[in-house]
N, C-alpha and C positions, 0 to 999 in steps of 0.2 A: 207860419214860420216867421221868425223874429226878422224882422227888417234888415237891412245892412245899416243904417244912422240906427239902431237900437245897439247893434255890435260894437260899432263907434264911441258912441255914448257911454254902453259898459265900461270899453277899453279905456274912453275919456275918464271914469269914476273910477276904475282901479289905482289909473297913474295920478289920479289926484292923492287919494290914500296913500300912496307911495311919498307924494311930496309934504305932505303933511308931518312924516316922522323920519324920513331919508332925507343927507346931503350926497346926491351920487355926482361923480366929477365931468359930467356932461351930460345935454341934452339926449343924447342917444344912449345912454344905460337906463333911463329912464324907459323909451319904448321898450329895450330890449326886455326887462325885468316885467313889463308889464305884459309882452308876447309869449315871457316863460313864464308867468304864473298860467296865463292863461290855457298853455298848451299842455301844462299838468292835467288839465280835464281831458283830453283830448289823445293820451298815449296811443289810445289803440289804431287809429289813425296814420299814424306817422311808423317809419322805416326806424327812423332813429330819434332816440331823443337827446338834445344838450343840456351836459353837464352848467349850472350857470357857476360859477365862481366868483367868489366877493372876498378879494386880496389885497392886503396894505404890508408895508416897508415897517409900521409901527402900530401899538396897542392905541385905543381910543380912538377909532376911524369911521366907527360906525357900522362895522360890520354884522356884528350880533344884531342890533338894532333892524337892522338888515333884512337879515335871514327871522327876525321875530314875526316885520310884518307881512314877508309871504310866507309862515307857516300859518297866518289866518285867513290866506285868500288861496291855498291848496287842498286838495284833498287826501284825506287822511294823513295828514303829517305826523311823521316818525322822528323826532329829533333826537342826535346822534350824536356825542361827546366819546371818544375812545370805545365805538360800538365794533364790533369783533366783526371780520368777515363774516364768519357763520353766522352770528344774530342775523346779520342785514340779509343773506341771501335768502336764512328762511323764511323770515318775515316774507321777501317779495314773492316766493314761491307757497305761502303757506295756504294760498285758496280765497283769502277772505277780504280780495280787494290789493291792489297794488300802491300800498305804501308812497307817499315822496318822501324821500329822506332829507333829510337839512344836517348834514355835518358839520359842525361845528368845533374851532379848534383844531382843523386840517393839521394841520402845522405840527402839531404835535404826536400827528401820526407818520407824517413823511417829512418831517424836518431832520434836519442833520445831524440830530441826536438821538433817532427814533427811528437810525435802520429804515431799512426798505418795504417791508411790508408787502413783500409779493402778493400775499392772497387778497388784501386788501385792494391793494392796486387792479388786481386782475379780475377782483366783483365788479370793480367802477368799469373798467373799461368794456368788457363783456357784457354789461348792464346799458352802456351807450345803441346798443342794437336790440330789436326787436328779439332775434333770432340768437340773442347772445345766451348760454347758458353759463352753470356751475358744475363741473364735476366732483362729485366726494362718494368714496367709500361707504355703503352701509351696513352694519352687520356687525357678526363677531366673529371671533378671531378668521380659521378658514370659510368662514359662512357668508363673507364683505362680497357685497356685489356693486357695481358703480350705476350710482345713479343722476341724472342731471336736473339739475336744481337753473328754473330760470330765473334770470337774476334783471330783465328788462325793468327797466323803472324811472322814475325822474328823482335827478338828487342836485340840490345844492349844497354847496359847501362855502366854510368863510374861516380863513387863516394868515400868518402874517409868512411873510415870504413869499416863495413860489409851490408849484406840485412839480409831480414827473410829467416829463415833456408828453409822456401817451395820454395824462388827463388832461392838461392843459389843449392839444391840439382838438380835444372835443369838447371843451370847452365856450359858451360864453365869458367873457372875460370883465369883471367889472374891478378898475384900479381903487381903490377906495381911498381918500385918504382926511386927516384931522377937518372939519369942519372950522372957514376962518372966524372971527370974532365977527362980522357982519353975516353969515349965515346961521340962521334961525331956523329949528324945527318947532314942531309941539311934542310935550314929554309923552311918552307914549305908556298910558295907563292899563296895564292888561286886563283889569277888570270893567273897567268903562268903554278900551277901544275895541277886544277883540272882537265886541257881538257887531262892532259896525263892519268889522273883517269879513266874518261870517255870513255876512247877509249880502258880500260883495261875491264870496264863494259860490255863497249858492245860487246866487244870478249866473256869476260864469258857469257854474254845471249845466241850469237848465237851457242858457245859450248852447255851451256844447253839444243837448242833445238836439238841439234842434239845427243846427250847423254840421252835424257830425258828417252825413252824407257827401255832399258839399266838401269838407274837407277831408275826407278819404280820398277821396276821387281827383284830386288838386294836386297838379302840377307846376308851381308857382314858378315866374319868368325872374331866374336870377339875376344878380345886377353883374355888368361886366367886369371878367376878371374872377368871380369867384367861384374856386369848380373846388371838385376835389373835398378834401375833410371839411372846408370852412361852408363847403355847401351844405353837407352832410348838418354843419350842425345851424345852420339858418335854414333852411327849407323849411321844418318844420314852423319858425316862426314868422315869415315868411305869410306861407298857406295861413296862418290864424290871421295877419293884419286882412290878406284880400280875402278872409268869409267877413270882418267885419268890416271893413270899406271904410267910406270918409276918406279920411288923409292917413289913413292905418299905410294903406299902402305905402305908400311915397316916403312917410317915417320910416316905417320899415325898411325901407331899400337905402335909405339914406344913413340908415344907424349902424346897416348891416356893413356898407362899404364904410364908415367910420371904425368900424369895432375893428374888424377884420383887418384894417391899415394897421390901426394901432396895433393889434398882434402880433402882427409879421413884424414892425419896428422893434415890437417889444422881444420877441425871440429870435434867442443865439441859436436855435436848435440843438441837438444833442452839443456834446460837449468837442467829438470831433468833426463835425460842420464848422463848429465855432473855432477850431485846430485848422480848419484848410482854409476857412476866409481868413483869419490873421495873416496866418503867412502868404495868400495871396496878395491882403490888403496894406499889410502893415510890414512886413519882414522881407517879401523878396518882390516886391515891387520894382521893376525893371532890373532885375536881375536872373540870369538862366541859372545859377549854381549859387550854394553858399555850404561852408562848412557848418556840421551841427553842432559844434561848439559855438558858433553866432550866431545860428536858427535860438537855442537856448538864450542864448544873453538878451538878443530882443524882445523873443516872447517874454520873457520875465521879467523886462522892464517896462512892459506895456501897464501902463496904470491901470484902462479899464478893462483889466483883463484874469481871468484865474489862475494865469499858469505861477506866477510866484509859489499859490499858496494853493497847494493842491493835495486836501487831508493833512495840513501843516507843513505840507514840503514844498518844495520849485518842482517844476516841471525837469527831466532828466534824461538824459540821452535812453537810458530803459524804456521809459514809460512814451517819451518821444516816439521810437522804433514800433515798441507794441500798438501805438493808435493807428499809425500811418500806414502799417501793413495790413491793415482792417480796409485799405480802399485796394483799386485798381489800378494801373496804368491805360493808354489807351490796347496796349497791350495783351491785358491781362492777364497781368503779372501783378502780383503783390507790392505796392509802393518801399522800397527799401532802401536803404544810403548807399551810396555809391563810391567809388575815390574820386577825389577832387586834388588834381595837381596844384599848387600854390608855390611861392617860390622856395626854393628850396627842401620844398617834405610833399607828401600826400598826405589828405587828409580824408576823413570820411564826411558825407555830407550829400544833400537832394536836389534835385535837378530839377526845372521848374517845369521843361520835357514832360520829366514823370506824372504830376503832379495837374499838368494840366484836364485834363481828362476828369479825374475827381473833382475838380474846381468847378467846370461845367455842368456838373452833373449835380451836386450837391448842393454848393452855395449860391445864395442869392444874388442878386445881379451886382457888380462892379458898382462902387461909386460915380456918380456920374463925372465928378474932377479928380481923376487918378492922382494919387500920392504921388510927393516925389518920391527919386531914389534916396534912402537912409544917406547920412553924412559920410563919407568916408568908404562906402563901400562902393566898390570897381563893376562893373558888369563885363561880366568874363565872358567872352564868345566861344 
């Protein structure tokens, strides 16, 4: 059986290939990319697999570059520009070996001019599990019987923006962004470099089978704090650093609580998470009541914020109402305006009462130096 410094070693020679044609924006997307090529060998292994994502703000970042050279250190790469639900899931179901997809140009499948893409969306996510399948219709007319198509597989993807919050939370996350004038790659020659790729691949296979056992059977010690989906999608890499040892380990735990921080900084969560920590955090901060003609005026003047411009419009007392009733009170009751006496009229408007309960449960933790109260507004007992 291959040593653990041979494991090392490997993972040492892959992350070098990575450095060679990669500028990724920290020390820790380097382990990471080089725990998720590796655990491409290794799907049958693991409960789940993570999606790795390679996302920038702007074109030229390096992300294709990216995704080119681990389509030479995976096995059977399938690369994927505007590829159709159906291709991909029957590809992954077709018998002949489980594909890693490398999508490319995300962005233009779930960017904001490209609709939603349920089926799409709903192979990637279903595909994040073992045990994930497809269902579709086979047949003709009355003769359609439903069959299930598994869709389990490793995919990365590289696009400019963001995804839906369901593939991002499965996600590896890698920020990408322009390479400065002091950072240096080498040009990456696909006819010269891929066979050096290839010979790095088929190292990682023949490790994997020789580790495969070993990592089946591996229950790796998470690092504090991380439970839940962010576990779900390091475990797997994770188990790959402790079969190959050295300082696999120790990278790995240390890249994982990097990555993972940055995550959570970096998401707003859906759009009404990012709706209840505003007004906790910014709108009715020491305040028990506000009318919703002032909930609106703040939220839409919060600069880093969407409610101005939402599909072209401000945020609106409609659209307001319809989010908020989507939570609970401690009551459970549907979160809804209330009258709010003021001097001389009532008005309609939410109670921080209501409000709180959702706030607990949903949003991230308070800033640790609470805002003050907005200029000018009263806090009403």
């Amino acid at each position: 059986m291959t040593s653990t410094t041979d494991g090392a070693t490997l993972l040492d020679a892959v992350e070098a290939f990575h450095r060679r044609f990669n500028v990724f924006p920290t020390e820790a997307a380097f382990v990471a990319v080089t725990l998720w090529d590796a655990h491409a060998h290794l799907l049958d292994c693991f409960d789940s697999t993570p999606r790795l994502a390679f996302l920038s703000p702007e074109p030229g970042s390096g992300k294709t570059r990216a995704l080119e050279i681990v389509e030479t250190l995976v096995p059977q790469p399938m690369t994927a520009v505007n590829a159709s639900a159906a291709a991909l899931f029957r590809s992954v179901s077709s018998g002949n070996g489980k594909p890693t997809i490398l999508f490319d140009e995300i962005d233009t499948v779930f960017g904001p001019k490209a609709g939603d893409n349920e089926e799409l969306r709903g192979f990637l996510n279903a595909g994040h599990r073992r045990t994930g399948v497809t269902y579709r219709c086979i047949g003709d007319g009355g003769q359609q019987t439903v069959q299930a198509f598994p869709s389990y597989c490793a995919v990365a993807v590289a696009g400019l923006g963001s995804l839906p919050d369901t593939i991002l939370s499965r996600s590896v996350i890698i920020r990408m962004r322009r390479r400065a004038r002091n950072e240096k790659v080498q040009s990456f020659r696909a006819r010269i470099h891929e066979a050096e790729g290839h010979k790095l691949r088929d190292r990682l296979a023949r490790w994997a089978d020789q580790v495969r056992e070993a990592v089946m059977g591996a229950w790796p010690d998470m690092p504090d704090g991380v439970t839940d989906r962010p576990a779900d999608v390091w475990e797997p890499l994770i188990a790959i650093a402790d079969a190959a040892g050295g300082d696999w380990p120790e990278r790995a735990r240390a890249a994982c609580v990097e990555l993972v921080t940055a995550s959570k900084a970096n998401d707003k969560g859906s759009l009404g998470v990012r709706l209840l920590t505003d007004l906790r955090d910014q709108v009715m901060v020491g305040i028990d009541r506000l009318p919703t003609v002032a909930i609106l005026d703040r939220l839409n003047a919060l600069d880093d914020a969407p409610w101005a411009d939402l599909h072209g419009k401000p945020l609106d007392n409609r659209r307001l109402s319809k989010m908020l009733a989507e939570y609970m009170t401690a009551d459970n009751e549907p979160i809804t305006s209330r009258n709010i006496k003021t001097a001389g009229s009532v008005l309609k408007g939410y109670y921080a009462a209501d409000l709180a309960d959702a706030w607990a449960r949903y949003c991230p933790p308070p800033p640790e130096s609470p805002l003050l109260p907005l200029p000018g507004v009263e806090n009403v007992a």
